[in-house]
C-alpha positions in Angstrom: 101.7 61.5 113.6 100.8 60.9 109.8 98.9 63.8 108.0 96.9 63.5 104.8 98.3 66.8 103.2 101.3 69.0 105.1 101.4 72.7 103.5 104.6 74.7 103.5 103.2 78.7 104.2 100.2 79.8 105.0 99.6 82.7 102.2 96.4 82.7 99.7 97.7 79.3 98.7 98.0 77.1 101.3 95.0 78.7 102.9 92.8 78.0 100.6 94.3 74.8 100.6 93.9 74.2 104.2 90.5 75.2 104.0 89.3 73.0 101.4 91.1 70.1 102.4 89.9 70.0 106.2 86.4 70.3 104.8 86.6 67.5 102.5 87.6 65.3 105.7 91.6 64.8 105.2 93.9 65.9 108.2 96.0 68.9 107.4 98.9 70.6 109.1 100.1 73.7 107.8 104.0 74.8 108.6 104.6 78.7 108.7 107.9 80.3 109.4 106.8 83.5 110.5 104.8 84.2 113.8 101.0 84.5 115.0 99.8 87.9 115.0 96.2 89.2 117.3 95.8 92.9 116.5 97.7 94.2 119.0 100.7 92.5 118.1 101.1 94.5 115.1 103.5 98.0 115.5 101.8 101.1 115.8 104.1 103.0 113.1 106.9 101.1 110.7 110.0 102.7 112.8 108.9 99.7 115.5 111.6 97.6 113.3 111.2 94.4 115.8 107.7 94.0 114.8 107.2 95.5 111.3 110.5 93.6 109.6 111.4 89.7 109.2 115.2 90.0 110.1 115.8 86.7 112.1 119.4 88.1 111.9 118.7 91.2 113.9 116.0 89.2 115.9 113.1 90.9 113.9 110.4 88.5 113.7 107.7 91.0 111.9 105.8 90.6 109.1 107.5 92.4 106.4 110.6 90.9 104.5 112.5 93.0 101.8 114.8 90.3 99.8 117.5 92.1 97.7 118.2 90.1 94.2 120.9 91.6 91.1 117.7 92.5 89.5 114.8 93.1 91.8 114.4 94.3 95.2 111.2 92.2 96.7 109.0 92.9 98.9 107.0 89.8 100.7 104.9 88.7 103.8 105.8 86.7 106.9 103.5 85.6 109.5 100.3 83.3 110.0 98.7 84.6 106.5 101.9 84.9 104.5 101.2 88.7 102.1 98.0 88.7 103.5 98.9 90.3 106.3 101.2 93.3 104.3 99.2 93.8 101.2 97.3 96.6 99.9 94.4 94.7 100.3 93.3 95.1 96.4 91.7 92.4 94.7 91.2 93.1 90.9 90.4 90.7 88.0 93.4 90.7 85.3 92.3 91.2 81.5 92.1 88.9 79.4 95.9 88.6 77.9 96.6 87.1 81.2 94.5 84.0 80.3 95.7 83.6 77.1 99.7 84.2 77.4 102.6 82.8 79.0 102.9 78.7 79.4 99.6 77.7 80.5 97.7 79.1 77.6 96.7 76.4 76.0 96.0 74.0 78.9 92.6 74.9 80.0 90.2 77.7 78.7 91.5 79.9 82.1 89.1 82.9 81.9 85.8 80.5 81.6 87.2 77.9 84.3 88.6 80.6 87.2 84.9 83.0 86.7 83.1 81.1 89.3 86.3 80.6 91.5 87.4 84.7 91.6 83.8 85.1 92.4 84.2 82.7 95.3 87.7 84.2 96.7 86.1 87.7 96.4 83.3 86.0 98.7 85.9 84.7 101.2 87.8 87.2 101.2 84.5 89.9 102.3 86.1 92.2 99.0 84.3 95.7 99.0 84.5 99.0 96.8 86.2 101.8 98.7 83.4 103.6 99.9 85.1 107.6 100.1 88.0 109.4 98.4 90.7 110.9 100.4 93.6 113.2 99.8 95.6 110.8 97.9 92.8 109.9 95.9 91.8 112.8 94.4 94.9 113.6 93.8 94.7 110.9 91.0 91.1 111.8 90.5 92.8 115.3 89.4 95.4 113.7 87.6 93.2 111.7 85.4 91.2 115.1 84.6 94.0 116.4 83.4 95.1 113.9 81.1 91.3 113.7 79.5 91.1 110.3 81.1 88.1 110.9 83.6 86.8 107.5 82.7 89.7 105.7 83.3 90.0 106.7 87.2 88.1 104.2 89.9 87.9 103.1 93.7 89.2 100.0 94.0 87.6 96.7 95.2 89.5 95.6 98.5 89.5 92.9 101.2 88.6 95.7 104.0 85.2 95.2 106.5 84.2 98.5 106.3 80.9 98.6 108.2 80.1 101.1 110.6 83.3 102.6 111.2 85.3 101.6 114.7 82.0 99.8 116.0 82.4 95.8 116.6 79.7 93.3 115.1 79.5 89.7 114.9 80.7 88.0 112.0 79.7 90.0 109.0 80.6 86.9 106.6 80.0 83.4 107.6 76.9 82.8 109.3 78.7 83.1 113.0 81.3 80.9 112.0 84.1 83.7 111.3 85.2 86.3 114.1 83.9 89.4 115.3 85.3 92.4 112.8 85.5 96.3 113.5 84.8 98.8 110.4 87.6 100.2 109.3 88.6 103.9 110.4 90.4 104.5 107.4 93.9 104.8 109.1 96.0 103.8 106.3 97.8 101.0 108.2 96.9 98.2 106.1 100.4 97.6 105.3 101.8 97.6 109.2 99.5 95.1 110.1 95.6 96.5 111.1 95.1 96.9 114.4 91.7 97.8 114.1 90.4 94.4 113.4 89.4 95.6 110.3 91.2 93.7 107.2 90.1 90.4 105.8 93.2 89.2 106.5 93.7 84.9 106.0 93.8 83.8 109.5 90.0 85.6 109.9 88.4 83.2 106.6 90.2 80.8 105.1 92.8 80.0 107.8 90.1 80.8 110.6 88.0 78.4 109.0 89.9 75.6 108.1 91.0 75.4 112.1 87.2 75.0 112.6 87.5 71.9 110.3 90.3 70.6 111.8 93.1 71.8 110.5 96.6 72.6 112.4 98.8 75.2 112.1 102.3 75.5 113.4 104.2 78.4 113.5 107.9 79.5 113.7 108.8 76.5 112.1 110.4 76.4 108.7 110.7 73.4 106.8 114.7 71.9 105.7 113.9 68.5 104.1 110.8 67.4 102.2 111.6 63.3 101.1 110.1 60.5 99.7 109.4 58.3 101.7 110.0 55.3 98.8 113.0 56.8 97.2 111.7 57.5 94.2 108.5 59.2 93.2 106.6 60.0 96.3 103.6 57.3 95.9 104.0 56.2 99.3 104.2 59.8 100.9 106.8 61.9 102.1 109.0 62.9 105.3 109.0 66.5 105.9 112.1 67.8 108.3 111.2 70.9 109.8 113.6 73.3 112.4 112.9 76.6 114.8 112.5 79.8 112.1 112.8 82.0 115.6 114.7 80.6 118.3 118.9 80.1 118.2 118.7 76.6 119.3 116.3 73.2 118.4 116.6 70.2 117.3 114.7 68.9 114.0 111.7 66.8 113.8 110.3 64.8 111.1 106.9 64.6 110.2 105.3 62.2 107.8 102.5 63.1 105.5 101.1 61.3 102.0 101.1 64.7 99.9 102.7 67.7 100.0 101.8 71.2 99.0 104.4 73.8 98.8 102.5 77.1 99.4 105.5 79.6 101.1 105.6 82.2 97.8 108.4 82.4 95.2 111.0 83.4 97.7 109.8 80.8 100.1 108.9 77.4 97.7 111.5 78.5 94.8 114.9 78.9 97.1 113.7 75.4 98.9 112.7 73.5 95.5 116.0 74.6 94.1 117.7 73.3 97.3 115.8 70.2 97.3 116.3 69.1 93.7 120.4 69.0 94.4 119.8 65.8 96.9 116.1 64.9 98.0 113.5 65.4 94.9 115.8 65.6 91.4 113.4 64.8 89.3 111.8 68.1 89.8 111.9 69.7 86.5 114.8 71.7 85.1 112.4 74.5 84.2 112.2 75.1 88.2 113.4 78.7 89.4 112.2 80.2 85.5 110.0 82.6 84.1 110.6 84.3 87.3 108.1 88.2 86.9 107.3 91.1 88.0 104.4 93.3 87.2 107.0 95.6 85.3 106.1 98.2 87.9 107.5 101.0 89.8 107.1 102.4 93.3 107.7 105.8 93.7 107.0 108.4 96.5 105.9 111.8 96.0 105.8 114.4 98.5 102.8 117.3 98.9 104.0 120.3 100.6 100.7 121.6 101.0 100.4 121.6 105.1 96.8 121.0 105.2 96.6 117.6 103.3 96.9 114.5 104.9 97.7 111.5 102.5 97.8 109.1 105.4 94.1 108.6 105.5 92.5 106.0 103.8 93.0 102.3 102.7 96.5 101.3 101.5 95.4 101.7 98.0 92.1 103.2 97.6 92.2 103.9 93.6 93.5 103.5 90.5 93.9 105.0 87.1 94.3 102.7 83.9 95.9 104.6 81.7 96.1 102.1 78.7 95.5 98.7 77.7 98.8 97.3 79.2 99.2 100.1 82.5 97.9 101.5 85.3 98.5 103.7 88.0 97.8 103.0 92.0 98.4 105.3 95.1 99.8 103.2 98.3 99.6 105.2 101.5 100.9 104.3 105.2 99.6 105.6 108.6 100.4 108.8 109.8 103.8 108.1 112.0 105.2 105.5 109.8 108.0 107.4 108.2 111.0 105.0 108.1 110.6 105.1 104.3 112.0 108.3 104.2 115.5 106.7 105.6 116.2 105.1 102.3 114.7 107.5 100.1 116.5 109.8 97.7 115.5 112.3 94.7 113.9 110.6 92.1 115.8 111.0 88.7 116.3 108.8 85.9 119.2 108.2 83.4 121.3 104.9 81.8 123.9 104.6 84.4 124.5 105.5 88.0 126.9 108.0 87.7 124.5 110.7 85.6 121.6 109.8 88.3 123.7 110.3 91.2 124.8 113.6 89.3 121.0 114.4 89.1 120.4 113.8 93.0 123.4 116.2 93.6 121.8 119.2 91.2 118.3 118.3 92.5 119.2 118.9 96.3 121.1 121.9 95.1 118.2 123.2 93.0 115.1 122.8 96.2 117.1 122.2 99.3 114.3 123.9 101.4 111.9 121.6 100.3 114.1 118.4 100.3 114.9 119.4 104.0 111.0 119.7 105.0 110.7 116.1 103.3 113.6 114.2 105.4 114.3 116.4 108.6 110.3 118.6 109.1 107.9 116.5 107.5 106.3 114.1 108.7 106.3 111.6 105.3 103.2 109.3 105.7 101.1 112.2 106.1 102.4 114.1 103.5 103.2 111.3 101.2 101.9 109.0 98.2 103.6 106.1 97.0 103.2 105.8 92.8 102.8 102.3 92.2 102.8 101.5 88.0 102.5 98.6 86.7 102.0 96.8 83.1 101.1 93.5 81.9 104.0 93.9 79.2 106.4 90.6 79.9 109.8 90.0 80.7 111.3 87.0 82.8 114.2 86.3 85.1 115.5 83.1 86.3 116.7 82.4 89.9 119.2 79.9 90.9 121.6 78.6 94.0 124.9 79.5 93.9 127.7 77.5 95.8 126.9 79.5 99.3 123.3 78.4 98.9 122.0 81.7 97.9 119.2 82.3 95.1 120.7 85.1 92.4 118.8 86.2 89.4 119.8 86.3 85.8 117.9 87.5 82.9 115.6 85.1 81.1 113.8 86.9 78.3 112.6 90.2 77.0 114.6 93.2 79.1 115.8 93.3 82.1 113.2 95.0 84.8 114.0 98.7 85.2 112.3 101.4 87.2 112.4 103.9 84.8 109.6 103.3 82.4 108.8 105.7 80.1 105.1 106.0 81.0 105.5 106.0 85.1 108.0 108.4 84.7 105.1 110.9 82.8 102.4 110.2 85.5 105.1 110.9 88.3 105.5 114.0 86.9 101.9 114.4 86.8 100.9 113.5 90.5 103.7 115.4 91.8 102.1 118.8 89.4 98.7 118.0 91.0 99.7 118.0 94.6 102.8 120.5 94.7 104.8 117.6 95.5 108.2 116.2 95.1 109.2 112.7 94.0 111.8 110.6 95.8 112.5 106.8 95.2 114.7 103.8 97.1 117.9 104.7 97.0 118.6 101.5 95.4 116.7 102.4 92.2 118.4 105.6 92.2 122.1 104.1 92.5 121.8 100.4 91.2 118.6 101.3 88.7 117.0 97.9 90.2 113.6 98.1 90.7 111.2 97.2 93.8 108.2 94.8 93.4 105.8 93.5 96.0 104.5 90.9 93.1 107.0 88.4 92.4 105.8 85.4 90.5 106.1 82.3 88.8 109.3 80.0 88.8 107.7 77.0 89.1 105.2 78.1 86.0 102.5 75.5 84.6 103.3 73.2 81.3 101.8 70.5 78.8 105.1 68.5 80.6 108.5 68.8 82.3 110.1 70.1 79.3 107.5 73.4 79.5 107.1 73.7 83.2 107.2 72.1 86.5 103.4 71.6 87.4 100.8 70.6 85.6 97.5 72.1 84.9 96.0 70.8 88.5 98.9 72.2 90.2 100.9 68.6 90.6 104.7 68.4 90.2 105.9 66.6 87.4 108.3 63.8 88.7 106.4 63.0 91.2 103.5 62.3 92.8 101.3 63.8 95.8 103.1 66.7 95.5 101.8 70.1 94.4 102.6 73.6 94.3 99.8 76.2 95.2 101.4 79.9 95.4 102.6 83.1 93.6 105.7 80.7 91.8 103.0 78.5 89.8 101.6 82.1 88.4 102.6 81.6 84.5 102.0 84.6 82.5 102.0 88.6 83.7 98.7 89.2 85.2 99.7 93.1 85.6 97.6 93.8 88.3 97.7 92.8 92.3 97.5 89.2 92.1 96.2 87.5 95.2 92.9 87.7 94.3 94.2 85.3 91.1 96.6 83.0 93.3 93.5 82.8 95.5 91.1 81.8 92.5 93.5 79.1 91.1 94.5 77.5 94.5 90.0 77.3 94.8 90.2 75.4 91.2 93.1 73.2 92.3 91.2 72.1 95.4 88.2 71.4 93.3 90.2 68.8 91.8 90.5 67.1 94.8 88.0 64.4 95.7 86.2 64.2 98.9 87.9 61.4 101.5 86.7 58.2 101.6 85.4 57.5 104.7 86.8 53.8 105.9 
């Protein structure tokens, strides 16, 4: 069979996609690697590794994958509704500089074209304001009273049905087309998958909606070829060869289509466009796999030994504190049980090379080894832990490429390389840990290697004027070729600094509004 549009993932991009498409009367098939998840699929704590991690290797077929690069540990969504399914849920609106900066700049006036499109993907995507503090919360209320910044401290705005809390009512959003939804119980599970029916997850709008339209999705199947059909540039369609992303054995199929969109994030679209450009499309331009970011953030954990607390309750991020024009501060929480963090976690310290910080984890352990043991060996973590998410809209880029085995690397691009020891986080660590008698521990790969951890990689296949700037255009279209777009985190092409799916959501909405209705024959 011959589609009108195939879309490779099924994150904010291709859903939207999906969505739009089916409605506007072409036939659509989206491909998705990871699996199909109901509520109860999902594991009740993070130490269920089968469920919680994407590890085809180890036979984990879960919705969380951590990808480990020279410069940046990433962490990414799997599944029917790509991040949608991991994320913090939180759906912010970046400043201004984001409009105006990076490679895109100057090809549409951003800010004044996207308004009514991030007012639509908030719609969609049922986004609320956190209705009640918890714990963690007012521990960065308190925080932001102590630094005189009272007025800088908020609830977020996040894609959580809140309702009447653990009672079931019929579609809340649209009109009785959508599912049934459950308010939220404020469990903190968001980031193991909810089980409480409770997050606005994709595949209960966009992806929910576009199968009501007509749309097909396909899951555990990940895509190896994508060719044109003519050779050359695509006008006449494509042949996309997809294989088993689960099972040991299968054979590959081809599937024809007249456009592609490739939608499967930057660790999904940019290590397959890189592939692809060394036989089947290599006219794809040479800027592909730069201006690779991050948010320039940090994650890092901090401990309360105060019994009584419990820093599991709550969304996954409930507020935030912007502490200046380029930074804020964000508290991530997991449900109480899911502790496997704590496996990989050691002191936090900082210091210009590994041997000074491992130094510093020695003297640390020696200095509070009672309260070290209570954190790894008595405590249970997710109730009695935060994690310190900072991030900036302050720019730096990296560039990813294939190396002989096949493998994407990372080199540095511009500006410094990412680090996790930035000045600022390391002040409001200190801060949060003072306001709830807590201690700080990080990945152990900060602490040894000093890379970072992001769950916000973007760009590599950045907007431009032409090739020689970037490899899409301003509607999203590869340059080289024809029917071909690209509709995810990698076509993100300045720092947004904030949690961007609500923006990849808002400019996949714009992109489809490019697209005309089909003519009816």
């Amino acid at each position: 069979m011959e589609y009108d549009y195939i879309i490779i993932g099924s994150g904010f991009g291709g859903s939207v996609s999906a969505l739009r498409l089916a409605k506007k009367g072409y036939s659509v098939l989206v491909i998705e690697k990871g699996k199909w998840f109901k509520a109860e699929d999902f594991p009740k704590t993070n130490w269920n590794f089968r469920k919680w991690l994407w590890m085809p290797s180890f036979r984990f077929f879960g919705i969380m994958k951590l990808s480990i690069f020279k410069h940046v540990a990433v962490l990414s969504g799997t599944g029917v509704g790509g991040g949608s399914l991991v994320y913090a849920n939180t759906l912010p609106i970046p400043e201004s500089t984001f409009f105006k900066t990076g490679s895109w700049q100057k090809l549409r006036d951003w800010e004044k074209e996207l308004a009514p499109h991030y007012q639509e993907a908030l719609k969609m995507l049922g986004a609320a304001r956190v209705p009640k503090l918890f714990d963690g919360d007012i521990g960065l209320q308190k925080v932001a009273q102590n630094l005189g910044m009272e007025d800088k401290f908020d609830v977020t705005n996040v894609a959580v049905y809140f309702g009447e809390e653990n009672v079931t009512k019929v579609d809340p959003y649209f009109e009785g087309m959508g599912p049934d939804r459950t308010g939220c119980n404020f469990c903190g599970a968001c980031m193991t998958g909810c089980r409480n029916n409770s997050k606005n997850t994709l595949d209960k709008n966009y992806l929910y909606l576009a199968q009501k339209y007509g749309a097909e999705i396909l899951a555990e199947q990940e895509v190896c070829d994508v060719k044109p059909l003519d050779e050359k540039d695509g006008a006449n369609g494509y042949e996309v060869t997809i294989q088993t992303s689960t099972k040991l054995f299968s054979k590959k199929r081809k599937i024809r289509s007249k456009n592609v969109i490739f939608s499967g994030g930057v660790l999904g679209t940019i290590k397959l466009l890189l592939k692809l450009k060394s036989n089947s499309l290599p006219n794809i331009s040479d800027r592909l796999g730069e201006d690779i970011r991050t948010n320039n953030e940090t994650l890092v954990s901090v401990s309360s030994l105060e019994k009584h607390k419990n820093y599991s309750k709550g969304v996954a991020i409930g507020s935030i504190l912007n502490t200046d024009a380029n930074s804020h501060l964000e508290i991530c929480r997991y449900s109480e049980g899911s502790n496997a963090w704590k496996l990989i976690h050691m002191p936090y310290v900082t210091g210009s090379n590994v041997f000074s910080r491992l130094l510093k984890v020695v003297v640390a352990l020696i200095k509070s080894p009672i309260q070290y043991f209570k954190i790894y060996f008595v405590n249970s973590w997710a109730k009695q832990t935060v994690v310190l998410l900072f991030m900036q809209t302050l720019d730096s880029t990296l560039r990813f490429k294939r190396n002989i085995f096949g493998l994407m690397t990372s080199t540095v691009s511009s500006g410094q390389k990412p680090t996790p020891f930035i000045p600022e986080s390391v002040i409001l660590i200190k801060e949060y840990s003072k306001a709830v008698n807590g201690i700080s521990t990080s990945f152990a790969l900060e602490t040894i290697a000093g890379i970072p951890s992001t769950a916000h990689i973007l760009g590599g296949a950045v907007m431009g004027a032409n090739a020689s700037e970037g490899v899409i255009d301003k509607n999203n279209k590869v340059f080289g070729y024809k029917n071909l777009y690209i509709i995810d985190g990698s076509m993100i092409s300045a720092n947004p600094g904030v949690n961007p799916s609500l923006s990849i959501t808002a400019i996949a909405e714009l992109a489809m509004a490019q697209i005309p209705t089909k003519e009816k024959i």
